[in-house]
KEKE-3310 file (N, C-alpha, C; in steps of 0.2 Angstrom, whole numbers, plus 5000, padded with zeros to 4 digits):
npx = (5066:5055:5045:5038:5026:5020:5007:4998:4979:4970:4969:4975:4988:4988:4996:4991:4980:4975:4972:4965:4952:4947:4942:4946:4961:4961:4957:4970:4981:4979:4980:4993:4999:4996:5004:5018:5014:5015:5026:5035:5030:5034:5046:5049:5044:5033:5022:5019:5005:5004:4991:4983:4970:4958:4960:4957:4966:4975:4983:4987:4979:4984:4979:4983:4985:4997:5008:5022:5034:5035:5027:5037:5050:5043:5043:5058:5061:5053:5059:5072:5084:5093:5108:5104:5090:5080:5073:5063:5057:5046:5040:5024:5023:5029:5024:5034:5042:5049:5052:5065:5072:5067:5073:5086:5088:5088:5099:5113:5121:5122:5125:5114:5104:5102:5089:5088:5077:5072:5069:5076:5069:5068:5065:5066:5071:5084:5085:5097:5103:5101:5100:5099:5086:5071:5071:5058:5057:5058:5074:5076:5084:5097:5098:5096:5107:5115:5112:5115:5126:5132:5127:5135:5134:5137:5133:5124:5122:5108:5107:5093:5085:5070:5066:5070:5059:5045:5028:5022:5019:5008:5017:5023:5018:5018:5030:5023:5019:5027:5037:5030:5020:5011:4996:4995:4997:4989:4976:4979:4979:4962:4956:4958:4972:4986:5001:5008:5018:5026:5036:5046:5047:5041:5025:5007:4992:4974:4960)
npy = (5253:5249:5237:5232:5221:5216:5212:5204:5209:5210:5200:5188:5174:5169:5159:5149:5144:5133:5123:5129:5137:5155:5160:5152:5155:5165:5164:5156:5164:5171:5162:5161:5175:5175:5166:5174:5185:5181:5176:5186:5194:5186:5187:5202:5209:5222:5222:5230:5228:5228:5229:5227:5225:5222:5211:5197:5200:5196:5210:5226:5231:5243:5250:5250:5252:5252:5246:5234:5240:5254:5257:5250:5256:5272:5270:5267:5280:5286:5281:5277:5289:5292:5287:5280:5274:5262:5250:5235:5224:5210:5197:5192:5178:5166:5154:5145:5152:5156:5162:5162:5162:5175:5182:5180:5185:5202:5202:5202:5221:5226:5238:5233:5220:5203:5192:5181:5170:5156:5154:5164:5176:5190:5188:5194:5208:5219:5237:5249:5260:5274:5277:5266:5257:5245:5232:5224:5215:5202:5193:5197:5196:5199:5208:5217:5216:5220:5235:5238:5236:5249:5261:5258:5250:5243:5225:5209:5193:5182:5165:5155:5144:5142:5156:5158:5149:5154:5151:5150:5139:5127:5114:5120:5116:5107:5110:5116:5107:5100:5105:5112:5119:5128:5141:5141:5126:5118:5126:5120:5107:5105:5108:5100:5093:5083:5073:5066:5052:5051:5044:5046:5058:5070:5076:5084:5079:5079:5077)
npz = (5110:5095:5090:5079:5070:5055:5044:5031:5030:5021:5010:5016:5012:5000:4993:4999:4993:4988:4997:5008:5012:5008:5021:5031:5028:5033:5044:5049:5047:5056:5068:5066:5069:5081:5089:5087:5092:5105:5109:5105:5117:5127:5129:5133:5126:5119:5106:5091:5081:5063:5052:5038:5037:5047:5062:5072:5087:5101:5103:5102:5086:5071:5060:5041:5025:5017:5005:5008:5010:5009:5021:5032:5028:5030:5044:5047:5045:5055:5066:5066:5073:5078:5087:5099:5096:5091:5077:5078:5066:5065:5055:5054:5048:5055:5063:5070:5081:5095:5114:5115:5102:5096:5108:5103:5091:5095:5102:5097:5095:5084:5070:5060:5061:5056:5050:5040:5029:5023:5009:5002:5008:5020:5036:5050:5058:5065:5068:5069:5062:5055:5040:5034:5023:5017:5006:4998:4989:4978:4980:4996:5007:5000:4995:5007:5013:5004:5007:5017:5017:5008:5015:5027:5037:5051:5050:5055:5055:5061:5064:5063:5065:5068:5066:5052:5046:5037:5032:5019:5009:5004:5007:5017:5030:5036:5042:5054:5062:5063:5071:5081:5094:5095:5096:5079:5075:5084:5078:5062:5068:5072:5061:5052:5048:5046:5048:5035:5027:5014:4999:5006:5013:5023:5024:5024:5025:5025:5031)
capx = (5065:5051:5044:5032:5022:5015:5005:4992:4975:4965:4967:4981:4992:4986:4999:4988:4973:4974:4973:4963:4947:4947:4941:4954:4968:4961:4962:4977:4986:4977:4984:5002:4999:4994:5012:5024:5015:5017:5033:5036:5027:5037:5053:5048:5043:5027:5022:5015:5004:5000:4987:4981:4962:4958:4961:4958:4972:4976:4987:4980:4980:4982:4975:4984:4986:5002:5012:5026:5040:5033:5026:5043:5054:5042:5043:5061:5063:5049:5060:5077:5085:5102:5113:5100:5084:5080:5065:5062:5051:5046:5036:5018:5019:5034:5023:5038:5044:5050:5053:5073:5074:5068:5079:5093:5089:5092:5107:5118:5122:5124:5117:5108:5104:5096:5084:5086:5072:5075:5067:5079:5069:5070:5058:5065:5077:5083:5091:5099:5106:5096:5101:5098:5080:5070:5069:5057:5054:5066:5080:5078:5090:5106:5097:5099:5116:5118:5110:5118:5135:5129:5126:5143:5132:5140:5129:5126:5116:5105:5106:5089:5079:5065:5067:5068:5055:5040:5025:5018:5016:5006:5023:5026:5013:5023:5033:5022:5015:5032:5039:5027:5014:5006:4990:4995:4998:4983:4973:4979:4974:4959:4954:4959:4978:4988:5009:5008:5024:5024:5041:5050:5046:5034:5020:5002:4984:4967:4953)
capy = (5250:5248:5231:5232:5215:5216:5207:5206:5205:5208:5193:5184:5169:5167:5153:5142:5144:5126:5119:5131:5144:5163:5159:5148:5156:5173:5161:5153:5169:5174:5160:5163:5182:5173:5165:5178:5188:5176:5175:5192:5197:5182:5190:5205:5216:5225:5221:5236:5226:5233:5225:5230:5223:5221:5205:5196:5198:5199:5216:5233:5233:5247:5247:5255:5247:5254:5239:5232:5242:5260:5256:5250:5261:5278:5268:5270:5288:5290:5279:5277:5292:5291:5277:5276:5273:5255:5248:5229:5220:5204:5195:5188:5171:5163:5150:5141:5157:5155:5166:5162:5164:5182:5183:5178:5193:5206:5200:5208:5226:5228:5242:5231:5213:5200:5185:5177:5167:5149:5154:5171:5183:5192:5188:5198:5213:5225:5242:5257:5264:5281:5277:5259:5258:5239:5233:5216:5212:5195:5189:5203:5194:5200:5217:5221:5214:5226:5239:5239:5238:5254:5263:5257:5249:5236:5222:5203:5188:5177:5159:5154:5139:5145:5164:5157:5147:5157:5149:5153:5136:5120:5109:5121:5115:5100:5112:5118:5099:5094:5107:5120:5117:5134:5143:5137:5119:5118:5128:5114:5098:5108:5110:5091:5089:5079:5071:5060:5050:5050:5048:5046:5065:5071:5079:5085:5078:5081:5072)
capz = (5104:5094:5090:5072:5067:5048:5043:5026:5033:5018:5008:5017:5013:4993:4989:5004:4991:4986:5003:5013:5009:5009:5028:5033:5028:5039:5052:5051:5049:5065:5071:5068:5070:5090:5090:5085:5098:5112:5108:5106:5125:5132:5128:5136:5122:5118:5097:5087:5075:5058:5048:5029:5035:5055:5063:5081:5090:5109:5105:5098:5079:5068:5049:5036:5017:5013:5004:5016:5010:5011:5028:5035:5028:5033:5051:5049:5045:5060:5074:5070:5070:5081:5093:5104:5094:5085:5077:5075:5062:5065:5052:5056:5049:5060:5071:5074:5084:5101:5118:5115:5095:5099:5114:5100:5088:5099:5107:5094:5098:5078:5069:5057:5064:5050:5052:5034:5029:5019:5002:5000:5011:5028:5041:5054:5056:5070:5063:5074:5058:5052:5034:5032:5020:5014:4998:4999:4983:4976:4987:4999:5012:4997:4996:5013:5014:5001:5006:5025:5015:5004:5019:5031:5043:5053:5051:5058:5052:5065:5061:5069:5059:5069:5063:5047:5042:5036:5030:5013:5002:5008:5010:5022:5034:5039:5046:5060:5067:5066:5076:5085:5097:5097:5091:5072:5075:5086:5071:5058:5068:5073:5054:5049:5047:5051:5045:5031:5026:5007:4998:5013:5016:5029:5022:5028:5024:5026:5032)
cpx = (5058:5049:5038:5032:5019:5011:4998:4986:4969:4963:4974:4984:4990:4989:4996:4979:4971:4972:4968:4957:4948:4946:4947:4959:4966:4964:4968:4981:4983:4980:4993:5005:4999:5001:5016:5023:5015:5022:5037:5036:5031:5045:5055:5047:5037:5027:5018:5012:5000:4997:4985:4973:4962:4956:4959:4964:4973:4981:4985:4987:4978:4981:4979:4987:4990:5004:5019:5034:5041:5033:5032:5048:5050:5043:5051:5064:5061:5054:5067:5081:5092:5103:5106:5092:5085:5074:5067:5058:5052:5039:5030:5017:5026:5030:5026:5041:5045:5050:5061:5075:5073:5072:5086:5092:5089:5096:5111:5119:5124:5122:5114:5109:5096:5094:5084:5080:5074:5073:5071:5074:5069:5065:5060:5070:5077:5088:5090:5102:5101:5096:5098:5090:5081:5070:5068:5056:5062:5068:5082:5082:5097:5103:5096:5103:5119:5116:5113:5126:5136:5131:5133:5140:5134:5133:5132:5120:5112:5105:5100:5086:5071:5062:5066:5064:5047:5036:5019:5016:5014:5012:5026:5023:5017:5024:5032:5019:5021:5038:5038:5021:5008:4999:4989:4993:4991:4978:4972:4977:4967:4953:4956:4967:4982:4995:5008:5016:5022:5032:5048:5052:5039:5030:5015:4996:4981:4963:4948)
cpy = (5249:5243:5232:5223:5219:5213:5210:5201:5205:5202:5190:5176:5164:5160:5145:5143:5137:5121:5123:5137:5149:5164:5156:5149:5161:5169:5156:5156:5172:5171:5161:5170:5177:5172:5169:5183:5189:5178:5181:5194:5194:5185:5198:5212:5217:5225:5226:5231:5230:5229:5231:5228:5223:5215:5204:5194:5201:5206:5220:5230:5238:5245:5253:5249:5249:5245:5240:5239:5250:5260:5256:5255:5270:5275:5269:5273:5289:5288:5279:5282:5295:5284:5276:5276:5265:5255:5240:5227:5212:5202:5191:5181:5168:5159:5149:5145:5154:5161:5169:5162:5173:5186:5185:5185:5199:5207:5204:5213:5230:5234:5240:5223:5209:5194:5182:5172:5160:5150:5161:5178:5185:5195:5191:5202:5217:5230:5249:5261:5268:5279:5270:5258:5248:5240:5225:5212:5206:5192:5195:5202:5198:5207:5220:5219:5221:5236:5243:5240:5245:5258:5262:5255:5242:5230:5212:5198:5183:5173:5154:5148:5144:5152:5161:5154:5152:5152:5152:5146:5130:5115:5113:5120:5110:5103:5113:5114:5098:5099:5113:5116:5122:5136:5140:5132:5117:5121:5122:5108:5101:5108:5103:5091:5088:5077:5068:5059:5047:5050:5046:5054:5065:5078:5082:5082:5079:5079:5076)
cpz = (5102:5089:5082:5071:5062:5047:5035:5029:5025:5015:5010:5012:5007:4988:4993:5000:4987:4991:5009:5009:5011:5018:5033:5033:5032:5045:5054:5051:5054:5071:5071:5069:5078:5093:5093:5091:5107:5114:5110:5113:5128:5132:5129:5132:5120:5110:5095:5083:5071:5051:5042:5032:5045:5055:5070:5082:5095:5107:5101:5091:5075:5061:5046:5032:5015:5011:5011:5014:5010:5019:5033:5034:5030:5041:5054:5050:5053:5066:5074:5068:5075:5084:5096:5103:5088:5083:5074:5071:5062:5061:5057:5054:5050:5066:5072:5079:5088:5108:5113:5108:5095:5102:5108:5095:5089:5103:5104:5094:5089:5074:5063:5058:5057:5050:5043:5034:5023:5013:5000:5003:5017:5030:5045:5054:5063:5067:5069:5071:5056:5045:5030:5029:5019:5009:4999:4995:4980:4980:4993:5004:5006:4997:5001:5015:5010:5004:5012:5022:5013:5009:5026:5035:5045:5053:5053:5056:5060:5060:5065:5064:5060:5066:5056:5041:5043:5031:5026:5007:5008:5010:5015:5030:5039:5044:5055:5062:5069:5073:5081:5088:5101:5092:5084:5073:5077:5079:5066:5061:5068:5066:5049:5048:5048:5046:5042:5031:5019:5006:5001:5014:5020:5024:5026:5024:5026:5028:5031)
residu = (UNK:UNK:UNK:UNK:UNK:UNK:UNK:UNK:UNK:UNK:UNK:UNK:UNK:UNK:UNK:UNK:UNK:UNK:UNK:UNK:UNK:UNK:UNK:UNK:UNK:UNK:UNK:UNK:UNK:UNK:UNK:UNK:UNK:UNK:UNK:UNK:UNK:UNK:UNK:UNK:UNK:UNK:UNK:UNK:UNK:UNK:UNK:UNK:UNK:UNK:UNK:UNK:UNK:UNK:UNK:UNK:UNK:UNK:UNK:UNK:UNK:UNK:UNK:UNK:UNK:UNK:UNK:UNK:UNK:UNK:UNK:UNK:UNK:UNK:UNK:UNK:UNK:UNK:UNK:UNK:UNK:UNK:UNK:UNK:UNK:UNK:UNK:UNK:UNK:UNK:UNK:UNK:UNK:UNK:UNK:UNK:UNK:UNK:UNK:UNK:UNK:UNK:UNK:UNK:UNK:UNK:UNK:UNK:UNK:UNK:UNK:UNK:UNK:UNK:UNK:UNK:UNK:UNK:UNK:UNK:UNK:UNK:UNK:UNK:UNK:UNK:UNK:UNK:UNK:UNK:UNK:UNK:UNK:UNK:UNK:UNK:UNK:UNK:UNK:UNK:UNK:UNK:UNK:UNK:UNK:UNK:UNK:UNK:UNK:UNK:UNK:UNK:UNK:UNK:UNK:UNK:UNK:UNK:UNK:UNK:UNK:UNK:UNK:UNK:UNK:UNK:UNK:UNK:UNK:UNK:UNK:UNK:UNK:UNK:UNK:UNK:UNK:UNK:UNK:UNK:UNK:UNK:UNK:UNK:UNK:UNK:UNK:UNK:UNK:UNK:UNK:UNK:UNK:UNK:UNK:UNK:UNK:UNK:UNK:UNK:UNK:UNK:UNK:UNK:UNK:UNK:UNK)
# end
């Protein structure tokens, strides 16, 4: 199986531009690129990572600026192409990531396994179907329901929180103090912040 990490290096993570400088976001998607590939090596697999810009990161990274859905889909004309070829894609910004959430996405023997993501899109995938193509644009967790249905490919949902939370708006900050203690979290205290309790929701501040 082949394990792809994406990630956008040129100008990462545009909707944390209220809360973070053009510098700050490279590095906090540095840090959560660190995570996923923790995570990823702890669970015994080798990450392909594929950057749009060059990033530091403990695992060789290739540069190519395709958008994500070209990229992904030539990756799976290129890998999966009978029974016994896969390719996984695991998104870059999942600190919450674990060994055993990864463990959990390839457990299923399906020929298309999906990692829904809590805003309607799909943070991780594993596919052994030759026909099975993305499409990432909207709700792209119902466009790969459908498109695995289109094609007759047995498929299976992971219900991981972890898997499913990706971090793209500042309320989603909270998330990785309140339940990650990796490269990210460290990153954000590191850079001033910290759990507010506004509301009676958990929030983040700055000092």
């Amino acid at each position: 199986m082949r394990l792809v990490v994406p990630v956008s290096g040129s100008d990462p993570k545009t909707r944390l531009t209220t809360v973070l400088s053009p510098d700050e976001r490279r590095g906090f998607t540095e840090a959560m690129l660190a995570d996923v590939v923790d995570a990823v090596t702890a669970a015994g697999h080798e990450p392909d990572v594929i950057s749009t810009a060059p990033l530091d990161c403990a695992a060789p990274v290739t540069i190519d600026d395709r958008g994500l859905d070209p990229l992904v889909n030539d990756l799976l004309t290129a890998t999966v192409t009978d029974d016994e070829s896969a390719l996984a894609v695991v998104m870059a910004d999942l600190p919450l990531v674990t060994q055993e959430s990864i463990e959990r996405l390839f457990t299923p023997d399906a020929d298309v396994v999906l990692a829904p993501g809590l805003g309607g899109g799909t943070n991780a995938f594993v596919c052994r179907h030759p026909e099975f193509r993305v499409d990432y644009h909207g709700a792209s967790i119902r466009d790969h329901r459908r498109i695995a249905q289109e094609v007759g490919a047995e498929t299976v949902e992971v219900d991981s929180r972890r898997l499913a939370t990706d971090i793209d708006e500042p309320a989603d900050l909270a998330e990785v103090l309140l339940h990650s203690d990796g490269a990210a979290a460290d990153w954000l205290a590191d850079a001033g912040f910290s759990l507010s309790l506004t509301d009676g929701r958990v929030t983040v501040s700055r000092e």
